[in-house]
N, C-alpha and C positions, 0 to 999 in steps of 0.2 A: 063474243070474239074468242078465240081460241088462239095458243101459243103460236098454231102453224100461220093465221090470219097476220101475224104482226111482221112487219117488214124491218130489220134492225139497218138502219145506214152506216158505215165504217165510214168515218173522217180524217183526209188527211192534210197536212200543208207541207206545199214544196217552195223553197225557198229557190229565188232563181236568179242567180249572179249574167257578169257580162262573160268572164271569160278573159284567161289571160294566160301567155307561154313563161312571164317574166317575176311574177309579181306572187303574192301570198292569198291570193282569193281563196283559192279548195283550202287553204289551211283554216279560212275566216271562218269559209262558210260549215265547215267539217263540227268548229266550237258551238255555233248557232244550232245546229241541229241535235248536238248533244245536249246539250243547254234545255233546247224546246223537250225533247225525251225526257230528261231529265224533271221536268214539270209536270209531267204526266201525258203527254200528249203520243200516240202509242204508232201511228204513222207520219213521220216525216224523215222528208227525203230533198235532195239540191238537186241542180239543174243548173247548165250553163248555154248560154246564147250561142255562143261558139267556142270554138279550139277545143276547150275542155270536157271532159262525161264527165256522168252520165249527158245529154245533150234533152233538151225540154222533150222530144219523141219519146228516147229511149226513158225517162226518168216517169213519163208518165207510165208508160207500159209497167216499170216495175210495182207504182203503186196500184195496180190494177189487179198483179201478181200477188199482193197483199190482203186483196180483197178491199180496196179501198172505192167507194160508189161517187166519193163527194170529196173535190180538193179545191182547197184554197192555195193559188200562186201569188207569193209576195215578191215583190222584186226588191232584189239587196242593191238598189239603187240611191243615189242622192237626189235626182231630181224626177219627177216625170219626163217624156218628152216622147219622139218617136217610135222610140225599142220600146217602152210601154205600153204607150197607146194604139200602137199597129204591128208592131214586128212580133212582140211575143206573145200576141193573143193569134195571130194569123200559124205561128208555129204549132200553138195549144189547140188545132183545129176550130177558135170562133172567129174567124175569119176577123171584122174588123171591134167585135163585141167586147165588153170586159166580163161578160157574163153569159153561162148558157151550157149546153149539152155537145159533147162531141163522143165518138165512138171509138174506144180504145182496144184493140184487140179483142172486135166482136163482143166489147161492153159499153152500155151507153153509161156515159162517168159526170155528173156537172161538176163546171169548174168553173170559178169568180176569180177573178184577176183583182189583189186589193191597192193600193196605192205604193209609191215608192215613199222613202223616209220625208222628201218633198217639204210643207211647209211646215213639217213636225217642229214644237218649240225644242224635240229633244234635241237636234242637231245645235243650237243656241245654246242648252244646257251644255254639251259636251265641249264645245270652243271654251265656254268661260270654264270648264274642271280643268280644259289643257291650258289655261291661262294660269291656273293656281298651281299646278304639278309644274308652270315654270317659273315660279315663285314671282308671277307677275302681282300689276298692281294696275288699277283704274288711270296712273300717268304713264305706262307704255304706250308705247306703238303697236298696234294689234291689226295683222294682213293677217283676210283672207282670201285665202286662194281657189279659185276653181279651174276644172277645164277647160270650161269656153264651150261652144256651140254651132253649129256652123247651119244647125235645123230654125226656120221661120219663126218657132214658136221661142225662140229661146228661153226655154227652161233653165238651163243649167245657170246662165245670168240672172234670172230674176233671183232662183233661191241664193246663190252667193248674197246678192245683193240684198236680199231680204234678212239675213244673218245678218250683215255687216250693219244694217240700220237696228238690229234688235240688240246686239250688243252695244250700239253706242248708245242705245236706251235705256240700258243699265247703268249710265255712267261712266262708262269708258271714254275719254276725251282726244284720242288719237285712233282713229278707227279708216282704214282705209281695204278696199278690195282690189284684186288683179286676178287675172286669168293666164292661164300656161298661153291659150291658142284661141285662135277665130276670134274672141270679143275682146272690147278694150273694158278699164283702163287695163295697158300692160303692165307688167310686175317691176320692170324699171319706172316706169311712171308713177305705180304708187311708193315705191320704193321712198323717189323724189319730193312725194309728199309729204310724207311722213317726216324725210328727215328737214323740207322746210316748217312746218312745225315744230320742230327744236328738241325730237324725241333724240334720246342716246342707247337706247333696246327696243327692237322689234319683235314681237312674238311672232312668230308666222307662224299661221294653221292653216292645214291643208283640208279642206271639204272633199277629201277623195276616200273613196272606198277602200283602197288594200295599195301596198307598195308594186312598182312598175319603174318602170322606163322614165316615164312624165315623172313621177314622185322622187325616184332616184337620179335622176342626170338632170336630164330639163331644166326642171325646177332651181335646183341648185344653183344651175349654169346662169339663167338668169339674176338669180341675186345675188351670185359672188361669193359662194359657199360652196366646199368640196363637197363632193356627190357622196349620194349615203350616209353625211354627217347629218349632228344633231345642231349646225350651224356655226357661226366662229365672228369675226368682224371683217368687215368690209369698210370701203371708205365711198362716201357718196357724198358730192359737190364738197371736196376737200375735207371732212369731218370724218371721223372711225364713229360707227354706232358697231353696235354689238347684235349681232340677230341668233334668236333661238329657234328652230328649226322642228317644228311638234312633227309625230307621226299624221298619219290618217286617222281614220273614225275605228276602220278595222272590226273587230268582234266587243265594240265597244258595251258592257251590259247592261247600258242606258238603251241600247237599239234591240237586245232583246224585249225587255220589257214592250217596244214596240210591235214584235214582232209577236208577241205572246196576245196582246191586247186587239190585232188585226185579226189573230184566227178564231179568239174567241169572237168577236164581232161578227166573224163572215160564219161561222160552224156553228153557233150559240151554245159554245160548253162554257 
């Protein structure tokens, strides 16, 4: 075999968020990708579902412009669900596939679609580090929060749900979940909970990807905390508890190591 007989494959991963007019995703997803370069990984490039560019079309063309033959799409998502499993593989031209060949400006490119953060223990590890950066303890009140779901499958309830049982299997003794919208319990009801169990601080953490609308007012407005605070006191069934108020997961670099660990798995570097 001869130099010219060998075929070299360029490898890249594009990282691909939802998209947002309000909130800090291009800034998240901007640190992840320097992050991944920063590794050694020599093509990676984002992608957003909507509002924002590059848009998954345009993001593929450019790695194509790169010379890239072979990508991995991860989605900067929390849960699987619809937008995964059928919207952004049908954008990625595999119609309903997570896996396969599509043709990128007159080049034929494979591309594997790899899982969202989903039932990663990492998302568990990072609730309990936002629990110690707010100098909690195994007798708090600890809500988690998610979006809600309004798709069949609901994803987005089971992973809350599946955090909220992993954490009080650490020994957390006040462990309650809520959703901003569509699923219950809502965020006054566990609120409710918590404080008939006799906590006097609630950690709230938010299982949300990047600040918004939902993360900045919503949220808030439901538990009786100024918008964009890190939380304050409320009074619930006549008692003041004190609620702390975490960010999101964000460019957390527990989710890179995620995101490092999926390309070497789908790329085999």
């Amino acid at each position: 075999m001869t130099a010219q007989d060998v075929t070299v494959v360029s490898k890249g991963i594009l990282i691909v968020g939802y998209g947002t007019r309000n909130g800090n995703l291009t800034e998240i997803l901007d640190v992840q990708v320097n992050r991944l370069k920063c590794r050694g990984w020599q093509h990676v490039g984002k992608a957003y579902f909507r509002v924002n560019s590059p848009s998954i079309p345009e993001a593929l063309e450019q790695m194509v412009d790169e010379g890239v033959d072979e990508i991995v799409a991860i989605p900067y998502y929390i849960s699987e669900g619809t937008l995964t499993k059928e919207l952004i593989p049908e954008k990625m031209g595999l119609g309903s596939s997570n896996s396969g060949k599509t043709v990128v400006k007159g080049k034929e490119v494979t591309i594997s679609i790899a899982s969202a953060f989903d039932t990663s223990f990492t998302l568990t590890d990072i609730i309990c580090d936002k629990i110690a950066d707010a100098n909690g303890n195994m007798d708090c009140g600890i809500l988690i929060l998610g979006h809600g779901t309004r798709f069949k499958a609901l994803s987005n309830m089971r992973t809350i749900k599946m955090n909220a049982e992993r954490v009080a299997a650490r020994g957390y003794k006040h462990v309650a979940y809520a959703f901003n919208e569509y699923c219950d319990p809502t965020i006054p009801d566990a609120i409710d909970k918590l404080e008939k169990e006799g906590v006097d601080r609630i950690i709230a953490i938010p299982l949300f990807i990047a600040m918004g609308i939902h993360m900045g007012k919503d949220i808030p407005e439901k538990i009786g905390i100024p918008p964009y605070s890190e939380g304050g006191d409320i009074t619930v069934n006549g008692r003041k508890i004190n609620v702390y108020y975490a960010r999101p997961v964000e460019s957390n670099p527990r989710l890179l190591d995620v995101l490092d660990q999926k390309a070497r798995e789908y790329l085999g570097e």
